[in-house]
N, C-alpha and C positions, 0 to 999 in steps of 0.2 A: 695318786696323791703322794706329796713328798715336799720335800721343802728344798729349792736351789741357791745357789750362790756361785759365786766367780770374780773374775778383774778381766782387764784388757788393757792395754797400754804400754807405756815405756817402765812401768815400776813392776811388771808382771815375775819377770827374773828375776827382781831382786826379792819382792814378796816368796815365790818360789812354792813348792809340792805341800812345804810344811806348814804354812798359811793356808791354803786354799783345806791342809785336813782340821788346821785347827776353828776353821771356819763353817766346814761340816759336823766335827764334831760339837758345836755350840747349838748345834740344833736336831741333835739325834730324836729328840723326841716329835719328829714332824715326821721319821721315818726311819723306825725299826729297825727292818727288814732287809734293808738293800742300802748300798752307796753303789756310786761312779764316779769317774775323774774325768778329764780330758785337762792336757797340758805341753800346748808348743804352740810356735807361733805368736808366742807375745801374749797368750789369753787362756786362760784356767776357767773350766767350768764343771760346778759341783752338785753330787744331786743327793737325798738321800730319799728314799722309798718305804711308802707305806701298802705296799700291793694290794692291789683290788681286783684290776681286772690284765689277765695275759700274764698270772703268776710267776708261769717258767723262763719267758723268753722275754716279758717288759723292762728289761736293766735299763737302763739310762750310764751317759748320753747316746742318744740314736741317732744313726749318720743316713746318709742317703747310699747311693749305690756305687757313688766315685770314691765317696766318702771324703766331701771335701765342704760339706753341711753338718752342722754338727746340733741338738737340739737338747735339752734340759727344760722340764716341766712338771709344773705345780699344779693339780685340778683332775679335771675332766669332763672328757667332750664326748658328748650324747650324740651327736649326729656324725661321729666316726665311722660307723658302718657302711654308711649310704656315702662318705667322702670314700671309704677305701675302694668304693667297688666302683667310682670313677676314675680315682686315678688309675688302677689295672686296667679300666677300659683305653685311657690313656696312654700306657706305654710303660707304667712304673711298677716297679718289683719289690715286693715285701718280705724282709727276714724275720719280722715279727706279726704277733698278733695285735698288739697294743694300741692304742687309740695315739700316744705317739708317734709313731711313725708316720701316721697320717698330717701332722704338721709339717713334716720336713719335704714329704712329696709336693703337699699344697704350696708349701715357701721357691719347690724348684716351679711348679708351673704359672704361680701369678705374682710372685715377689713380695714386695708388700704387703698387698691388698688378700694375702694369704688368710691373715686371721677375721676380715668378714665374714668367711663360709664356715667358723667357728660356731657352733652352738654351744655353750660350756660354761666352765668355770676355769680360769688358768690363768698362771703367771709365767711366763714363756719365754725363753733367752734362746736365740738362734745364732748359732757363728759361723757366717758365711767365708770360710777360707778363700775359698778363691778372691772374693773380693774385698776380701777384709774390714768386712761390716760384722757388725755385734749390734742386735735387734731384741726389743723389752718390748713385751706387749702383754698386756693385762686385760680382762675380761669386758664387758660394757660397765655390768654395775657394780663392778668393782669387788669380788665375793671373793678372792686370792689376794692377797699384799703383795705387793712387789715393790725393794726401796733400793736406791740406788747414790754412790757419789761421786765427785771426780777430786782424784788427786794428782798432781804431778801426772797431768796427762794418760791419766789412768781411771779407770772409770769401774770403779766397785758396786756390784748387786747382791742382792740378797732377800728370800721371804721373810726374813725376820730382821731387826736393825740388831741386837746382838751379832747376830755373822758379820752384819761389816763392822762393826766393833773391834771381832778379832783380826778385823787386818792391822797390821802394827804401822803402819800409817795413818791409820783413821783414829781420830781424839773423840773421847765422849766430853762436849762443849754443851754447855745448857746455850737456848734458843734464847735469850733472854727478850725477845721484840715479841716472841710470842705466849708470855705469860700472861696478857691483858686477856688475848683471843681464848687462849686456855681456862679463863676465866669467866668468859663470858659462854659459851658453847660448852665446857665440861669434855674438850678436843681442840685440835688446832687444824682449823678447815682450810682446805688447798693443798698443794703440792709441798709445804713446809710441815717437818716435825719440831717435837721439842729437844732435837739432837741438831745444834748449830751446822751446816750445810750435808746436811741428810733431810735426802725427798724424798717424796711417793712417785711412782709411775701414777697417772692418775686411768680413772676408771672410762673405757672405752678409748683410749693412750695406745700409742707404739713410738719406744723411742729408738731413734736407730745412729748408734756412733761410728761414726766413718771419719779418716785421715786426722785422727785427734781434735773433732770436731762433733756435736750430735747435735739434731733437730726431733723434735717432738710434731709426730701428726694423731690429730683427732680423727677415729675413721668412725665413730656413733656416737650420737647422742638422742635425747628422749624429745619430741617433738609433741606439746598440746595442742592440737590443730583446734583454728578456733573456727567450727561449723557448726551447725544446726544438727539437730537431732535428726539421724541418718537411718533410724529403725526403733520401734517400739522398746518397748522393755523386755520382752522376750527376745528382742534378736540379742541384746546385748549380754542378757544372763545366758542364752542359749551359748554364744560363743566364747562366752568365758568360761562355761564349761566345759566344751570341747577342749580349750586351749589347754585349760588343767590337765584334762583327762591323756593330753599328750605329752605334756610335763611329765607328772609322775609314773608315766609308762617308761618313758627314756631312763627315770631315776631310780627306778630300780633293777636295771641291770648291772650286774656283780657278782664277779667268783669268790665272796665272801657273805657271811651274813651279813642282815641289811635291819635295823631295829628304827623307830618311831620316838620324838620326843614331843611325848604328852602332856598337855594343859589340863584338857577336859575344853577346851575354848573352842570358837567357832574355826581357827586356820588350822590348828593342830589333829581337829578330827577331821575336818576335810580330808589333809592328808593319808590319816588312816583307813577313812572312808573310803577313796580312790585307791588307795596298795593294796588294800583288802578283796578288789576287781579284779588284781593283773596277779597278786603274788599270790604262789600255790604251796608256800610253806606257812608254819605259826608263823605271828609276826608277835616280834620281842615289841613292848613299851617301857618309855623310864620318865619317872617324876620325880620333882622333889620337892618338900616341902621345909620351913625352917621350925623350930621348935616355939614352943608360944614362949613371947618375952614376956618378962617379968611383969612390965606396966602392963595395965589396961591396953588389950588390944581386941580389934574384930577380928575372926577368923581369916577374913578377905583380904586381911592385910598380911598374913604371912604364910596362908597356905591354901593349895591346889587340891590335893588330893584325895579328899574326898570326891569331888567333882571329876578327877582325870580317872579317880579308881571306879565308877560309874561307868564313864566314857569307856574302859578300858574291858569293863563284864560286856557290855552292852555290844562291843565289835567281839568279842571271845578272843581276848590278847593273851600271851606271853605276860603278864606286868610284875613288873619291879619297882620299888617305892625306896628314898633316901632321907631321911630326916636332920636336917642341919641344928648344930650347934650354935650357939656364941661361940664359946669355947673354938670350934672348930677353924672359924672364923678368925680369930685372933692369930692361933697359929698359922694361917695358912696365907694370911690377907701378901703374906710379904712374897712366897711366888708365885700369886696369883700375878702380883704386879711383873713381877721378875718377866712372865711367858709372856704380858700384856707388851714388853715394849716401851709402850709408853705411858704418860700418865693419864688417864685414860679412868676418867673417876665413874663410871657408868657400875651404879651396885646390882645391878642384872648378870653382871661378871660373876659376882658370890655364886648363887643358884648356876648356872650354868656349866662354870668350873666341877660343880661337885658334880652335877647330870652327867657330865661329861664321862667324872671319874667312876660313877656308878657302871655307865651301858657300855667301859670299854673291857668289862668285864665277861661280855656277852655277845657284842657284836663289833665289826670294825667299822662299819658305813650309820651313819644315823640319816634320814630325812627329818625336815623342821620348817615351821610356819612364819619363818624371818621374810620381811618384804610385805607380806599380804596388806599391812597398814601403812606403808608408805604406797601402796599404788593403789590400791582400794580406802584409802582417808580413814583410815579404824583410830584415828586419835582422834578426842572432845575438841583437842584445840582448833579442828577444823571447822567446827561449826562458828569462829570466831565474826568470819566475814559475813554470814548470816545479821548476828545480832549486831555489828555496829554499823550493817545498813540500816535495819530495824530504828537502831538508837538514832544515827542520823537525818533519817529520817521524821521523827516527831518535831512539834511546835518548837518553835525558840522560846517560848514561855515555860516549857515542860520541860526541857533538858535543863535550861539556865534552874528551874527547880531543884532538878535532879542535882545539881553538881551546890547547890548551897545546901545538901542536907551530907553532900559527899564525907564533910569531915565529922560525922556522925555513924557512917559506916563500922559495924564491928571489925573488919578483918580490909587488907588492903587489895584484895580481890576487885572490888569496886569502885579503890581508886584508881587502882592500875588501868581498869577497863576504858575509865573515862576518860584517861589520860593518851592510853592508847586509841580510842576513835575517833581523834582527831589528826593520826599519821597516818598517811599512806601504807600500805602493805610492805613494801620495799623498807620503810622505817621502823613500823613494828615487829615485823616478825623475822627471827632469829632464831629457827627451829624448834623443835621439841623438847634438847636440852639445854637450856638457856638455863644458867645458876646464878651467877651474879649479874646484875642492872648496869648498867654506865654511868651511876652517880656512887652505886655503892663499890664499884671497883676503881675508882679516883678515889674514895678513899681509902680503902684496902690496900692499894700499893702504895711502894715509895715515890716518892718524889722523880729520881733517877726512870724508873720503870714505866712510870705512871706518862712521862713525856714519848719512852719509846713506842706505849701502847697506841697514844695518839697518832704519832706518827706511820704504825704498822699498819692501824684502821684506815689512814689516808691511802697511803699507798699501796695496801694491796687490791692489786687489778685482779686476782681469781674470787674474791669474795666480793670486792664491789659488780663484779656483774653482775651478782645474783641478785644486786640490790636498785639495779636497772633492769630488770626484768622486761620484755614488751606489753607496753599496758591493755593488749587489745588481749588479752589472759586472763579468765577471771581469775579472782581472788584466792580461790582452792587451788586452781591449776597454779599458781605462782608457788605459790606456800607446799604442795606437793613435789613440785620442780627444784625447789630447794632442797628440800627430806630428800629426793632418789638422789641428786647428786650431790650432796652436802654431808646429810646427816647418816645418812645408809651407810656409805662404804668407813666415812669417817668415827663411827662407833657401832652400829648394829653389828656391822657382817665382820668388823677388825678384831671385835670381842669376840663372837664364833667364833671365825677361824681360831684364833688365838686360845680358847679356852680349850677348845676338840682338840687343835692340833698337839696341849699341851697334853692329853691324855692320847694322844694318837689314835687317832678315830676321826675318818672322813662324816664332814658335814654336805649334806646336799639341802638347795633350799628350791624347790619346783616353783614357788610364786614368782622368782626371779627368774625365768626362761623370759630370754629377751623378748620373745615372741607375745609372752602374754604381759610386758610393761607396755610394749609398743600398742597393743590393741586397746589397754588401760589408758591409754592418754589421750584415747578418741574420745572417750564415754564420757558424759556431759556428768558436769560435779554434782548436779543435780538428781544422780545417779547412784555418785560414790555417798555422799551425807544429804541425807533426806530428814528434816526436822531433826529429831532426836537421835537419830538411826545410821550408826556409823556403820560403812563396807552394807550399803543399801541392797548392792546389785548382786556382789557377791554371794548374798544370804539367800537372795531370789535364786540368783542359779542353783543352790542346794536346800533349798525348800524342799522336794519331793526326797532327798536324801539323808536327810541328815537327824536324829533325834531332836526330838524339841526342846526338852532341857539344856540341848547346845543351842539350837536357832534363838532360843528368846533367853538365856544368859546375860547380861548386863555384863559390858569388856571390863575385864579387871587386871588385866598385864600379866607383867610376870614380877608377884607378892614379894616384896624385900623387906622385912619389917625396921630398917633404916633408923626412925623417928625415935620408935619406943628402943630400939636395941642403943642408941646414941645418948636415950635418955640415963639409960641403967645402964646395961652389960658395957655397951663398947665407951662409954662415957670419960672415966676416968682413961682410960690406953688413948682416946683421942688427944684429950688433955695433956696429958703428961707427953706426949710427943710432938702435939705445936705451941707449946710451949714450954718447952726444952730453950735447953740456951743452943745447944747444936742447928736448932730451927732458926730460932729468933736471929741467930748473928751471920744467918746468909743476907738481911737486911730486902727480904723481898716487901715484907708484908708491916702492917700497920699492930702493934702486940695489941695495943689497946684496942681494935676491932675485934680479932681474936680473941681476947677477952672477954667483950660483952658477946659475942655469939654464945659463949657458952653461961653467961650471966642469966640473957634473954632466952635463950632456949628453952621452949615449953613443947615441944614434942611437934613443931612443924614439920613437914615434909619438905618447905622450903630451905630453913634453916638448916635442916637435916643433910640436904644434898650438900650445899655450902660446905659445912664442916667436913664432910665424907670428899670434895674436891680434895681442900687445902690438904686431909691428913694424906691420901692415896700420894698427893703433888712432893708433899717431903719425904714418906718414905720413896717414890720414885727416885729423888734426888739421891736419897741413901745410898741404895743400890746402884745407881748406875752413874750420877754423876760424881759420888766421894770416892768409888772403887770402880773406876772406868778399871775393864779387861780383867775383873776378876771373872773365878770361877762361878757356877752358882754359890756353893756352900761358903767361897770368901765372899761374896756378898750379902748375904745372909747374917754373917757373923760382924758387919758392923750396926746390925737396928737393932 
């Protein structure tokens, strides 16, 4: 685990030894432990190391045996062991022990087509000297960042977008065409950030730049095969079991300790459940929970721990417990965003960050139950195609009722529904984190903005695909299809990485072995959400396993008390920051909306996210677009 970066091209000389360390040094916290360099030839490549596994000898970059392959890598690969012991049967010789090394042997014997026989997580830069290829390849579901730019013929990467920040060719430019998407998703989906011509590799990607030219090949993606029920319910929970049980066996090998992060919920005890099988030491757990706010709150809405410290007697853990502040929160919210990147308004980042900062106290590897609900349908929203077949379905005299008592409805729950079952799936749905509507972000922006959004939503070709989906998909499987490669990489797994790596400490997440999405996209939806009953099959395979106060638990996420903290604590520091005059005269936004959200504000969770957008979006701005290439602490020192 580590964090890479480099350049290639005609500007590489000029950038020069001293770029490429200030480039490494902007992301020392991704890897403690170790750096390497590599520098000639036109192309710089940078690593820094968070050691896990192959302590002594895993330095980076690792070459091959001419040494004229050169490799740098972010992650890690489970099925290294059974690659090394081919290639030696093949003809190739090892100086290391490292799961490394096994990349560059792979790259000499099949080229390209090298990173299929990957099983893992990683973001991977190869540079083939001899034939003066530079190759980016990123994992399937995307669980490693990998971003990349080209300038003057020069083609900069990086795990983090701060490293190519500090190349002093590279401008921090706001994205401005993608504020509307930023707004609508609470992310900017595709290969576009909110850093004007800075991309992502995307997720199952290899980009490979040759003769100051690069193409992008797709070598996976997630197939819903649309066939008949292929086996009872026991074949399907039996081999999801299996598949786990081979997951987390791979995922806990490590010459470091290896620690659990704890809900008490049905994914996060699975995991414990199954390490608890294979591992023959204590096993550390870490939870957090936030302190009660001031308003009126239910426990459910901003704490775990009871429940995980339950879960955690109940397996005989190691457990460790963290108790959030407001307070803590205010101070911290600005490098939270700082290691995010980007603006990236996801308040699961809060809790996360501090877990983070808690268990690296204690262990450097965590495993974690990220993915299980994007491939197993563990969100309510998925029961959505259910009920507006349901609704569709009744008399025309019964609906047409339905919709003339519509404007009598208490809350706009009802209207939205009705409004929504008469689009296509392709029209309504817009993932999990949808914040603002398309009538209320026409009028939240400007004028200027508000046309480019229009135009961004016509032309983008990687999100209108998802919006032509093939219609012989059910409904679940589309809206799922979206989430693994949408919503996943674009906020779940970018906030991990991003929170772990900012307290350095590897994340593993076992639900994402590609092996077990692949067999996820067989099993009929009917399978995944059953009446009320999200991750249906899931729960079937650990029925005989798992305590019952986890199996019949009611899903409650991960508790941010958002609403009520917006109401009180963090209320006024929202305020007083977007609507600033320093806010107001970037001329993004509408003041007089801004206004009444906090006018109208009675403790929604809708409203709640909204505001928690905009504020996250302006201090983003602060930090990184008012003081492009400062340090942290000069960026810090203008909010």
């Amino acid at each position: 685990m580590c964090g890479i970066c480099g350049f290639s091209g005609d500007m590489a000389n000029y950038l020069g030894e001293n770029n490429l360390r200030e480039m490494l040094d902007i992301i020392i916290h991704r890897g403690p432990d170790d750096e390497g360099t590599y520098f000639k030839n036109y192309t710089a490549l940078g690593m820094r190391r968070l050691s896990i596994i192959d302590l002594k000898s895993g330095h980076q970059p690792i070459h091959n045996e001419e040494k004229d392959i050169y490799v740098v890598f972010n992650g890690e690969i489970y099925n290294f062991q059974s690659l090394r012991t081919d290639m030696i049967i093949k003809g190739h010789k090892f100086y290391t022990s490292s799961d490394t090394e096994v990349i560059v042997h792979l790259y000499e014997e099949y080229g390209d087509e090298f990173v299929s026989y990957l099983n893992g997580m990683f973001a991977i830069c190869i540079w083939d000297e001899k034939n003066r290829k530079l190759l980016l390849a990123r994992d399937r579901l995307g669980i490693k960042p990998l971003y990349y730019t080209f300038k003057n013929n020069t083609i900069i990467f990086g795990s983090e977008i701060k490293s190519l920040l500090k190349c002093k060719i590279v401008d921090a430019e706001l994205n401005y065409s993608k504020i509307g998407a930023l707004l609508s998703y609470r992310y900017v989906p595709g290969t576009e950030t909110m850093f004007k011509d800075i991309f992502e590799v995307m997720p199952g990607n290899i980009l490979i730049y040759s003769n100051k030219k690069f193409k992008i090949k797709k070598y996976w993606d997630i197939e819903f095969k649309d066939n008949p029920d292929i086996g009872e319910e026991f074949y399907y929970a039996n081999k999801t079991l299996t598949l786990i049980d081979s997951s987390i066996s791979k995922r806990i090998v490590s010459d470091v300790p290896i620690g659990i992060f704890l809900s008490g919920g049905l994914d996060s005890t699975i995991i414990l459940s199954e390490v608890s099988k294979f591992y023959d030491k204590t096993i550390k757990t870490f939870s957090v929970g936030f302190e009660k706010p001031k308003s009126k709150t239910d426990i459910n809405d901003y704490s775990e721990l009871a429940l995980s410290k339950r879960t955690a007697n109940y397996y005989g853990t190691e457990h460790y417990e963290f108790i959030i502040k407001p307070d803590d929160v205010i101070n911290d919210i600005k490098n939270i965003i700082w290691y995010m990147d980007e603006p990236l308004s996801d308040p699961t980042a809060i809790p996360l960050y501090y877990l983070s900062k808690l268990a690296k106290n204690y262990v450097k590897v965590v495993l974690s139950g990220e993915g299980a609900d994007e491939i197993f349908a563990g969100y309510t929203v998925y029961k959505e195609p259910y009920a507006v077949n349901k609704y569709n379905q009744m008399p025309k005299f019964l609906k047409d009722l339905i919709e003339s008592l519509s404007s009598r409805m208490p809350t706009n729950f009802g209207k939205d529904f009705l409004r929504r079952a008469k689009l296509p799936i392709s029209k309504r749905y817009r993932g999990v984190g949808m914040t603002f509507k398309d009538d209320e972000i026409s009028t939240l922006l400007s004028g200027d903005l508000y046309a480019l959004w229009l135009k961004d939503m016509k032309n983008d070709k990687y999100l209108n695909s998802f919006y032509h989906m093939p219609q012989w998909k059910d409904e679940v499987s589309q809206m799922l299809y979206f989430d693994q490669k949408v919503w996943l990489p674009k906020d779940v797994l970018i906030k991990s990485d991003k929170m772990t790596m900012a307290n350095s400490i590897e994340l593993r997440v076992p639900f994402l072995d590609y092996r077990i999405v692949e067999f996820a996209s067989s099993i009929p939806s009917s399978l995944k959400y059953r009446g009320n009953n999200e991750k249906y099959i899931l729960k079937k395979a650990f029925k005989d396993t798992l305590p019952s106060f986890v199996l019949n638990r009611k899903k409650n996420g991960f508790p941010v008390p958002l609403s009520s903290l917006l109401n009180l604590e963090f209320k006024n520091f929202a305020k007083d920051i977007l609507l600033s005059q320093k806010s107001l005269s970037r001329g993004y936004f509408n003041k007089q909306y801004i206004e009444n959200l906090f006018k109208k504000y009675n403790s929604t969770s809708y409203k709640g996210r909204q505001i928690w957008l905009l504020l996250t979006f302006e201090l983003w701005n602060r930090i990184f677009i008012d003081s492009s290439n400062a340090s942290l602490d000069e960026e810090m020192s203008v909010i």
